[in-house]
N, C-alpha and C positions, 0 to 999 in steps of 0.2 A: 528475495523476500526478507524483512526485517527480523531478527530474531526478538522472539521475547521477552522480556525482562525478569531473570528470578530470583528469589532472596532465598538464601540458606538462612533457615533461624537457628538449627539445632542439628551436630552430627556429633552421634555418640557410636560411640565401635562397642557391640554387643558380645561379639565373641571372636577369639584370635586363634587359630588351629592351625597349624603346620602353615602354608603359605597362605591362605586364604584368610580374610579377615570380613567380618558381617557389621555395617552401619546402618544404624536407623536414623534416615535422617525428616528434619521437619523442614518445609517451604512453603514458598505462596510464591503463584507466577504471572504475569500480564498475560489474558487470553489476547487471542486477536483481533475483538472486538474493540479493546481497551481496558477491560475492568480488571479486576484483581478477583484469585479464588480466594477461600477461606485457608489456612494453613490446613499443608496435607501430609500426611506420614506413610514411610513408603521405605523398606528394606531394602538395602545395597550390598548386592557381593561384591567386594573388591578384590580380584584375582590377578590384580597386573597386566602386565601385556603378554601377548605369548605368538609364538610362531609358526606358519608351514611349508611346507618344500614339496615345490612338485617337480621329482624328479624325472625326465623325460630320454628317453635310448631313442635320438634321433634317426639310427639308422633301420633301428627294428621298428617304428614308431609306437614305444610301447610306456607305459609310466610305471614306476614302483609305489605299490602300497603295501601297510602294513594293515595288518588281524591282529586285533587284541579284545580284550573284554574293557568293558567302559559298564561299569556297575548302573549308571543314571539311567541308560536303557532297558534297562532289565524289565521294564513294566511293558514293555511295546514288542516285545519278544525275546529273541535272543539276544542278548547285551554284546556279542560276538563281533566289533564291524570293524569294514575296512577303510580304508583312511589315510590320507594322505602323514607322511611321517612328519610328528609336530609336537610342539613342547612350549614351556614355559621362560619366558624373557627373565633370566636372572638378575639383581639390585644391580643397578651399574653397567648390564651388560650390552650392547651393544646388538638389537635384533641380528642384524645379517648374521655378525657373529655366533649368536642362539640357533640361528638356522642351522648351520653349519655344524653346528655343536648336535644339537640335536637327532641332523641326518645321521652322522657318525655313529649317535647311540643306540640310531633304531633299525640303522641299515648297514651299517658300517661303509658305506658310501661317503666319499666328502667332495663336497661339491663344489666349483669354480663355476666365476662367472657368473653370479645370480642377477637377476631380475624383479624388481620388484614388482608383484601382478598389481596389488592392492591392499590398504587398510582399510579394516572395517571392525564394528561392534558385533562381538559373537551374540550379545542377546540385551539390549540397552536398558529394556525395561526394568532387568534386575539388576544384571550385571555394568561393571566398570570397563571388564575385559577388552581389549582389542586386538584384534590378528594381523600382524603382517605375513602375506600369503606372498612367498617367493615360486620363482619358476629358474630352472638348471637343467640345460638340453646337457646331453653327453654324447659321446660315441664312446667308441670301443677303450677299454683300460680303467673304465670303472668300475673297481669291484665292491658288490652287492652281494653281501650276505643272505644265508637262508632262515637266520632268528636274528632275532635283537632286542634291543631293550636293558636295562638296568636290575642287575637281581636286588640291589638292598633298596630300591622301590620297587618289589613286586612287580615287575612287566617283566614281560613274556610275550612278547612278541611274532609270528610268522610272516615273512616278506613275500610278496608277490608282484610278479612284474605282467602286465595289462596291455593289451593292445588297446590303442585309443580308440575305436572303432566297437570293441566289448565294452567298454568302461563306461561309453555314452550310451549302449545300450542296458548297463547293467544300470545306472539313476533310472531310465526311463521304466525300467520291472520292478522298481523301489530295492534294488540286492545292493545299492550307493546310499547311505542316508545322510550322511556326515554331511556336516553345510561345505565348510570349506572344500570337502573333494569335494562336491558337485560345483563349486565356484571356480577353481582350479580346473578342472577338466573341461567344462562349458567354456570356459574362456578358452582353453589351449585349442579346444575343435573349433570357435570359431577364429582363432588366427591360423588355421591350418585353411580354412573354407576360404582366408583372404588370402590365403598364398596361393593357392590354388586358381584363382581369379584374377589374378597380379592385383590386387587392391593394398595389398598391404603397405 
């Protein structure tokens, strides 16, 4: 399908806080019919890109996640969730490389061999954000930490490792919320379901 045609009239940056920057921007777009809207104004997080790693113990078939608190949840209960280990694409930096950087800070795991699963927009409507969601089978010699995280950014971290078998059952009891892990994990069970099948 054709995409539509849209005109930026107006993009003012409102507020600029540690990485995160807030635009208001104005436009007017071609619907599909062909007409034009009236300009419309509409709030943009721009957060960069950022990364996740699903790290995977091919022999245990088990995955690593991380427990932390994520304050944004706090209204829908315990802000407490678990999560695949993930961060922020630093100016200049190189995703894979942020992976990598990232696993190390929150797992002390460094991982070889990635994969990329998939890019995608964590939330388009508001945000700029995009994830690149990698995948890292391992065996035995990788060592995973029991905390992690950054102390002069506040994280605090707890690592846990998951058999994929609970992990697909912990989305389906809602105890998984995080978009990415359930993207991550849905996807690792069904290339297991095609291995399993010889389809792969």
């Amino acid at each position: 399908m054709p995409k539509s045609r849209i005109d930026i009239l107006r993009k003012d940056e409102v507020l600029h806080q540690s990485f995160i920057r807030w635009f208001k921007v104005r436009f007017d777009y071609e619907r599909f019919d062909g007409s034009r809207t009236e300009p419309i104004e509409r709030y943009v997080l721009d957060r960069g890109e950022s990364v996740g790693v699903l790290l995977h113990d091919v022999a245990q078939n088990e995955i690593v996640l991380v427990e932390q608190m994520r304050i944004a949840a706090a209204d829908f209960g315990s802000p407490w969730l678990l999560e695949l280990p993930a961060g922020r694409v630093d100016d200049g930096e190189n995703p894979m490389h942020a992976a990598i950087r990232e696993s190390i800070e929150e797992t002390g795991a460094e991982p070889h061999d990635l994969e990329l699963i998939s890019t995608f927009f964590a939330s388009p409507g508001t945000s700029t954000e995009r994830l690149h969601l990698y995948y890292c089978p391992f065996h035995e010699g990788l060592h995973v930490n029991a905390h992690g995280g950054l102390a002069d950014e506040n994280e605090d971290l707890r690592v846990h490792r998951v058999g994929l078998a609970e992990a697909s059952e912990m989305i389906r009891n809602g105890a998984l919320v995080d978009a990415k892990t359930i993207i991550g994990i849905q996807w690792l069970s069904s290339r297991e379901s095609r291995t399993m099948l010889g389809t792969q």
